[in-house]
C-alpha positions in Angstrom: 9.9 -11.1 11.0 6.8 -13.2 10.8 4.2 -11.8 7.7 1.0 -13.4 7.9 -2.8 -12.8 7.1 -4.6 -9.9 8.9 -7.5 -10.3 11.0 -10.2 -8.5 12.1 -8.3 -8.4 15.2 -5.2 -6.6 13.7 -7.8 -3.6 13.0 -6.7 -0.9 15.6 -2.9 -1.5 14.9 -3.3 -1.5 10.8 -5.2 1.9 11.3 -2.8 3.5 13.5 -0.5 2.7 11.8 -1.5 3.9 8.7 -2.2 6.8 10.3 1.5 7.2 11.4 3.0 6.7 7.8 0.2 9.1 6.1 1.8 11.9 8.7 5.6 10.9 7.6 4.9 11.1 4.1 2.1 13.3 3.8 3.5 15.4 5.8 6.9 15.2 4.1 5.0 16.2 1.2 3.9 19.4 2.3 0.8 18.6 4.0 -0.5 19.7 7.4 -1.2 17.4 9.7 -4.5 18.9 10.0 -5.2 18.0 6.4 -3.7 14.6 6.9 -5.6 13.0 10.2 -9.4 14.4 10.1 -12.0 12.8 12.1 -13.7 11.5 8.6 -10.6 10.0 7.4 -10.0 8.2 10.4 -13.2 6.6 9.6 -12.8 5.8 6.1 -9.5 4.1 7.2 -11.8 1.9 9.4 -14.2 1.2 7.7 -11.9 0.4 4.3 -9.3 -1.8 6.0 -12.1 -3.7 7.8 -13.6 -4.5 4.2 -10.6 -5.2 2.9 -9.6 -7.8 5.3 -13.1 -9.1 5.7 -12.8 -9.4 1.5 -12.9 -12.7 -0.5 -10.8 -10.5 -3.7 -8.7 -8.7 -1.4 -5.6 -9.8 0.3 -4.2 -7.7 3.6 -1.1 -9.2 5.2 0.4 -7.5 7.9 4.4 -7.9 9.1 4.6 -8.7 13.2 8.9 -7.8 14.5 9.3 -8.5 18.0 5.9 -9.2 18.5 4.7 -6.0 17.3 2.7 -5.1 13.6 5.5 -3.2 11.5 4.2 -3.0 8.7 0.9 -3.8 6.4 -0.1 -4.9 2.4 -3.0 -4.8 0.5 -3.6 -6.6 -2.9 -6.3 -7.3 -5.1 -8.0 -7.1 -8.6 -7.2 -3.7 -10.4 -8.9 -0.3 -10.1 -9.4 0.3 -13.4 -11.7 -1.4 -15.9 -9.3 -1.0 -18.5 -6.9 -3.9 -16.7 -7.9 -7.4 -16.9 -8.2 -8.8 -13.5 -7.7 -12.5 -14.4 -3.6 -10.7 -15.9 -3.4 -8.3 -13.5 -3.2 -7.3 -9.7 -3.2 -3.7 -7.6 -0.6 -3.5 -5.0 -3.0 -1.2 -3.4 -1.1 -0.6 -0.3 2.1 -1.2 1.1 2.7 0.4 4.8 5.8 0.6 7.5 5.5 2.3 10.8 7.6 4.8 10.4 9.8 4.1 12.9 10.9 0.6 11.3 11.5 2.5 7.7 14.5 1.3 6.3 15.1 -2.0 8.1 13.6 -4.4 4.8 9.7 -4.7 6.3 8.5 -3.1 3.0 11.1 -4.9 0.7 9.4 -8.2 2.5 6.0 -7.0 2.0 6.7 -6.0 -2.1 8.3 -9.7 -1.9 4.9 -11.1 -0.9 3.1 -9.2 -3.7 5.3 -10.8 -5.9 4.8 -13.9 -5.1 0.8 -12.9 -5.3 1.5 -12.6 -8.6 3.1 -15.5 -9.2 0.8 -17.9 -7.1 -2.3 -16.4 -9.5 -0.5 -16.7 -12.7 -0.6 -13.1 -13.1 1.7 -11.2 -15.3 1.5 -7.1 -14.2 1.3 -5.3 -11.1 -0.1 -1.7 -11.3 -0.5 0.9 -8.0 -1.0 4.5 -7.8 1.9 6.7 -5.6 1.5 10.6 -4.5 3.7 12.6 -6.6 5.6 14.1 -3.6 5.9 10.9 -1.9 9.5 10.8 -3.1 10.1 8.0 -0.7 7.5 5.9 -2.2 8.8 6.5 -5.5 12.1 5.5 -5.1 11.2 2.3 -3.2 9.1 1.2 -5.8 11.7 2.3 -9.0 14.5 -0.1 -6.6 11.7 -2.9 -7.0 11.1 -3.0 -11.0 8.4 -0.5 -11.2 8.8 1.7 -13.9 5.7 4.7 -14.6 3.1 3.5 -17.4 2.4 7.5 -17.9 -1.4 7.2 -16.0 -2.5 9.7 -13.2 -5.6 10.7 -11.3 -5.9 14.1 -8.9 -4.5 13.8 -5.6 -4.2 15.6 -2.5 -2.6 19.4 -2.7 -3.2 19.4 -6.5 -0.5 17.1 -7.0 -1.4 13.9 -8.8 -1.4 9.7 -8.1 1.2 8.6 -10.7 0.3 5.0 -11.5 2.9 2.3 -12.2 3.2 -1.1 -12.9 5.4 -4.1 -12.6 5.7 -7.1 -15.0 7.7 -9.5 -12.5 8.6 -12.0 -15.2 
């Protein structure tokens, strides 16, 4: 597994597959796919992961087995206004083609976020998980992340459940 910067370049792929893990746990959620892949989202997706790449705050990595994108992160300075950016980092994304789930691509790609923290001298990692993305959850509990009791609406009234992570 090679992990490495994204580029502009690795656009189409990081957006389609996004696309293909928002169905698998989305959809594992409850959600239609209807509700999941709409012609505006697909554009927000774009236009999003072109800013963040394009970013000087924002890191995106991406994970390349057998020559092929597997899997993609996104980190950078926290949300909130409340968190101190020059303690603190968002693990804003972390995402696996579903078909490579369970093979260590997202344990690699956490392990880079770590070490994101690390290489800033930052002490706490916060993100935000869907409440019925069960998966997510219990990835992220393996990892160190433990809830810090802060939520915002989410899709299907069921909430983002925030977390964090203090590494050291």
């Amino acid at each position: 597994m090679e992990i490495r910067e994204a580029g502009l370049g690795d656009l189409s792929g990081i957006v389609g597959l996004h696309s293909r893990a928002r169905v698998a746990y989305y959809g594992a959620g409850g959600l239609p796919v209807g509700e999941i892949l709409t012609p505006e989202l697909a554009r927000e997706q774009r236009e999003g992961w072109a800013a963040a790449i394009s970013s000087a705050h924002k890191r995106v990595r991406v994970a390349i087995v057998d020559g092929a994108l597997a899997g993609v992160l996104a980190v950078g300075p926290p949300h909130s206004s409340d968190l101190d950016p020059r303690t603190t980092a968002q693990l804003y994304q972390i995402h696996v083609d579903p078909q490579r789930w369970s093979r260590g691509v997202g344990s690699a790609l956490h392990a880079q976020f770590v070490r994101h923290l690390a290489d800033e001298g930052l002490v706490l990692g916060v993100l935000e998980v869907w409440e019925r993305n069960t998966r997510a959850r219990a990835f992220y509990t393996r990892h160190g992340w433990r809830p810090d009791g802060t939520s915002r609406p989410g899709p299907a009234e069921t909430p983002y459940l925030g977390m964090q992570l203090s590494p050291r």
